[in-house]
TORZAMAR-376096 format. One record per residue: chain; x, y, z of N, C-alpha, C in turn; residue number from 1. Coordinates in nm, 2 decimals. Layout:
<nodes>
NODE|paba|npx|npy|npz|capx|capy|capz|cpx|cpy|cpz|nuba
NODE|A|X|Y|Z|X|Y|Z|X|Y|Z|NUM
...
</nodes>
This chain:
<nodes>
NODE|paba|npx|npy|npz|capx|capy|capz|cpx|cpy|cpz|nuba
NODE|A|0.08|-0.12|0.00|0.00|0.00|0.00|0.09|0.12|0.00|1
NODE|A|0.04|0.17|-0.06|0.13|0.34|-0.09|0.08|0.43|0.00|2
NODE|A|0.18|0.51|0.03|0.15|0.62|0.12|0.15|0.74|0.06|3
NODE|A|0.18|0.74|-0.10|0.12|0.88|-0.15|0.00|0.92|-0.14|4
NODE|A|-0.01|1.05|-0.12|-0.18|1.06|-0.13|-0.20|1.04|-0.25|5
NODE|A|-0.34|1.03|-0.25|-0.41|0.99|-0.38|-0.45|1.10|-0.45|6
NODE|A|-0.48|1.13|-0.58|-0.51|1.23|-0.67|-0.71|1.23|-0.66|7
NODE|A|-0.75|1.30|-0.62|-0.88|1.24|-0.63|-0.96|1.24|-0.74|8
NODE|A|-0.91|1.30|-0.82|-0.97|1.35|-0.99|-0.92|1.18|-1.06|9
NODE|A|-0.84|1.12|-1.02|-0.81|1.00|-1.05|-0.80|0.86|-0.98|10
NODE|A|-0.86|0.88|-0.85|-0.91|0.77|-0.78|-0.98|0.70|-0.77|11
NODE|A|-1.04|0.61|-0.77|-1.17|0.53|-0.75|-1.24|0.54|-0.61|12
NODE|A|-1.35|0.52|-0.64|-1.49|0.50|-0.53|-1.55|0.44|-0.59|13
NODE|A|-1.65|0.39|-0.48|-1.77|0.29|-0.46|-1.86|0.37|-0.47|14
NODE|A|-1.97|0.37|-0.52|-2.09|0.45|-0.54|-2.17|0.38|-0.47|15
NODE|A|-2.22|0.37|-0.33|-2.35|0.31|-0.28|-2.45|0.33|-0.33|16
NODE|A|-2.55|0.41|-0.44|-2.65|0.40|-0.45|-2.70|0.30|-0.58|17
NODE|A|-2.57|0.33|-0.64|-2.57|0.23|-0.77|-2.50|0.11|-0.79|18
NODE|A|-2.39|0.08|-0.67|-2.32|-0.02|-0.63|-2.23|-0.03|-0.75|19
NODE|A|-2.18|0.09|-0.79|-2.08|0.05|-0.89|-1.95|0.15|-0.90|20
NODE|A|-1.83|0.18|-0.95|-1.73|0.21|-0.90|-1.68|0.30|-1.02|21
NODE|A|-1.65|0.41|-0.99|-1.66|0.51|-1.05|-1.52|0.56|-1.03|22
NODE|A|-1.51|0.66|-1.14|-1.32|0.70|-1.12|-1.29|0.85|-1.05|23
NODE|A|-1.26|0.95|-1.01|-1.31|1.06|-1.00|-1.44|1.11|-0.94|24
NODE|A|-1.45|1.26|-0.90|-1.61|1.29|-0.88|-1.74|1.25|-0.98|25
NODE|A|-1.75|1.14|-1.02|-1.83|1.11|-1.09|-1.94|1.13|-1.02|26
NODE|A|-2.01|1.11|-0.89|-2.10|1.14|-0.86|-2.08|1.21|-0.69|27
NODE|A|-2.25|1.24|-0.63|-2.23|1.35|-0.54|-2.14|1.27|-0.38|28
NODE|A|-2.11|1.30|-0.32|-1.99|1.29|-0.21|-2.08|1.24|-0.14|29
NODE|A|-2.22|1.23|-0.10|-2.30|1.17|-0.03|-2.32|1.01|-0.07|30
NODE|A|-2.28|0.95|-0.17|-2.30|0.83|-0.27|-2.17|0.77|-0.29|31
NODE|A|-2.05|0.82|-0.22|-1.93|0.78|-0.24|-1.87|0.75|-0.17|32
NODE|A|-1.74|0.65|-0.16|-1.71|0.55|-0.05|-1.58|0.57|-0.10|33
NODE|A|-1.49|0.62|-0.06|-1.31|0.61|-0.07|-1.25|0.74|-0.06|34
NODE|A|-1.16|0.78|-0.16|-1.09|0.68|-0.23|-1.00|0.63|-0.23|35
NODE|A|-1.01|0.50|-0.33|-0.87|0.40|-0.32|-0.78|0.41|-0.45|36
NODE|A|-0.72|0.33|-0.43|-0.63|0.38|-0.52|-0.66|0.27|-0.63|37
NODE|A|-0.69|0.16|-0.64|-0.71|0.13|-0.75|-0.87|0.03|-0.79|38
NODE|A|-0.90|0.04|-0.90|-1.03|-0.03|-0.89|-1.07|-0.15|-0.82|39
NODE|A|-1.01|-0.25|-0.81|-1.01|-0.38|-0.69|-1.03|-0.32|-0.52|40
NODE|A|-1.00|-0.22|-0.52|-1.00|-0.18|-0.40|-1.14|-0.15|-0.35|41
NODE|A|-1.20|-0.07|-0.46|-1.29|0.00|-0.44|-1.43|-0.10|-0.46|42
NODE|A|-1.39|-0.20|-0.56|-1.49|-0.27|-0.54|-1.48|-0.35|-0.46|43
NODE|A|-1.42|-0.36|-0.34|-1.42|-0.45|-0.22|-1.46|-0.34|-0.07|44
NODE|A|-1.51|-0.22|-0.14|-1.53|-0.14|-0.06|-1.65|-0.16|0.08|45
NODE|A|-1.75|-0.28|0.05|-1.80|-0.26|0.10|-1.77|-0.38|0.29|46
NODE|A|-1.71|-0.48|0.17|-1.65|-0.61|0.27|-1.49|-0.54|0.35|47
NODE|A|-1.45|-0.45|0.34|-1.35|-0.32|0.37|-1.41|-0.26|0.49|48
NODE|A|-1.55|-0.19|0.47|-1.62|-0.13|0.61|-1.68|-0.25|0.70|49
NODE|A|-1.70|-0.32|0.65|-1.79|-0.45|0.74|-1.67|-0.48|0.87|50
NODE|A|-1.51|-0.52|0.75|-1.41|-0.58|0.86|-1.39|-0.48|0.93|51
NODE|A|-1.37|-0.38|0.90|-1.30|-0.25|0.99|-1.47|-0.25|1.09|52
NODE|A|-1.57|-0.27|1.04|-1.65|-0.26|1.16|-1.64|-0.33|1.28|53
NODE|A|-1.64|-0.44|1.25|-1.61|-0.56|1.37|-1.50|-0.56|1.42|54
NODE|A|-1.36|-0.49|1.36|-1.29|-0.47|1.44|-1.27|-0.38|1.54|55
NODE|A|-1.35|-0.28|1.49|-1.39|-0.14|1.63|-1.45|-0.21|1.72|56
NODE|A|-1.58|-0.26|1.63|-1.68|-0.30|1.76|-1.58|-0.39|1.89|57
NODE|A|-1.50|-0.49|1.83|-1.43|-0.58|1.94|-1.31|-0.48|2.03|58
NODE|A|-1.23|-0.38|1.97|-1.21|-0.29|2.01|-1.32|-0.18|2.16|59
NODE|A|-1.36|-0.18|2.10|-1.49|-0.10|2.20|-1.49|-0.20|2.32|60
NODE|A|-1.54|-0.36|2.29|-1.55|-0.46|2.40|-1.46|-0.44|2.45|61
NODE|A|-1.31|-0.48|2.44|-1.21|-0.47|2.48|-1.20|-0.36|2.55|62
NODE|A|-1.20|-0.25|2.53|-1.19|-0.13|2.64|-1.27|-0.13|2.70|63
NODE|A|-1.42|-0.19|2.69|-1.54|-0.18|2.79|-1.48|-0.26|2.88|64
NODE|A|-1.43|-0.39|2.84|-1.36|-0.49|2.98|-1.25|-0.44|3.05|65
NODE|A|-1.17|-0.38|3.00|-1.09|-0.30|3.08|-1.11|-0.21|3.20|66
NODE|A|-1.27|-0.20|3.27|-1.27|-0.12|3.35|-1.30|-0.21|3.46|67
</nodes>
């Protein structure tokens, strides 16, 4: 993974409303999910927030037990 920032005029996103992945501001910022750097990424955008969710959530438990 690269640590340049990304160009956003030439990034990809996930478009939630149409579930399809788009290159640039293609559509409005409210419908857009990234960006990543390259199209594989973005279509895995959505199994991307799921894992990162479960791992907060278990995070959160973990510091709830800690008291």
């Amino acid at each position: 993974m690269s640590t340049e920032p990304l160009d956003p005029e030439r990034a990809y996103y996930y478009n939630t409303r149409t579930g399809e992945v788009e290159q640039g501001y293609a559509s409005s910022w409210s419908d857009r999910m990234g960006p990543y750097a390259t199209r594989a990424e973005a279509e895995s955008a959505l199994a991307l927030a799921a894992q990162r969710n479960k791992q907060w959530e278990q995070a959160d438990r973990d510091w709830d037990d800690d008291d």
